[in-house]
C-alpha positions, 0 to 999 in steps of 0.5 A: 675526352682527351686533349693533345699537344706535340712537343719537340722532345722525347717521350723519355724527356717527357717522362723526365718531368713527370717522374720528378714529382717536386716539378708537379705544381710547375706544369699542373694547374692549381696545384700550387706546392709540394709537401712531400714526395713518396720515395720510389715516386712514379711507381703504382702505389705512390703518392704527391702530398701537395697542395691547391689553391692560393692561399690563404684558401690552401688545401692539402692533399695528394695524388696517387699513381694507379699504373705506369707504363714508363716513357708511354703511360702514367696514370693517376688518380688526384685527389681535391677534396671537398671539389672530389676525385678525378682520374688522369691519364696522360699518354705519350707516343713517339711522333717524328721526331718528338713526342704526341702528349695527351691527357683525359680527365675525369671527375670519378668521385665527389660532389663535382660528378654534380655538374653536368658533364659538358660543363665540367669537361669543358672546364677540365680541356681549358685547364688541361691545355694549359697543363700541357702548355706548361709541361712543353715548356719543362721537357722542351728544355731538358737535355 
């Protein structure tokens, strides 16, 4: 299941945020900084070193891009372990005048596939709206 946001901007203003993997801890929520950026970041193949949490409980791990359709679809697969894996997509479409935002999101591997699904998705909107929220307020601003 997917969570929506309309923001006042272009898809490429969207696309701007996401494509500067050092903004990453400032729209995704629990990941808490960045260590490195792979160079030619958002391209398939490349990943973000960050990491969750709050410390002195920090774990250090990465994200990893599976495709990219530029200023329309990014698709990742974030990795939290010991919680698992989870997939990501994020689309964007034009809608006038701004930008249709959406993310779905999935555990795919780990044990937090244990938990039972309408818990664990429910878990994940509360999170992803709020990731939403944040990324609004980033690609709102730019020009």
């Amino acid at each position: 299941m997917a969570v929506h946001r309309r923001l006042n901007c272009s898809p490429e203003q969207v696309f701007a945020v996401l494509g500067d993997g050092w903004l990453y801890p400032l729209w995704v929520v629990g990941a808490s900084r960045m260590r490195e950026v792979d160079e030619g970041w958002p391209a398939p193949g490349t990943k973000l070193h960050h990491s969750f949490g709050t410390w002195p409980l920090l774990i250090d791990d990465t994200t990893e891009v599976l495709d990219l359709q530029p200023d329309r679809r990014l698709v990742l697969e974030a990795r939290g372990w010991p919680v698992g894996t989870a997939r990501v997509e994020i689309t964007v479409e034009a809608a006038g005048g701004g930008s249709l935002v959406s993310i779905a999101e999935d555990v795919s591997d780990g044990p937090a596939r244990l938990v039972p699904q309408p818990v664990r998705v429910a878990g994940i909107d509360v999170r992803n709206r709020e990731t939403l929220r944040r990324l609004a307020y980033l690609a709102e601003g730019r020009d």
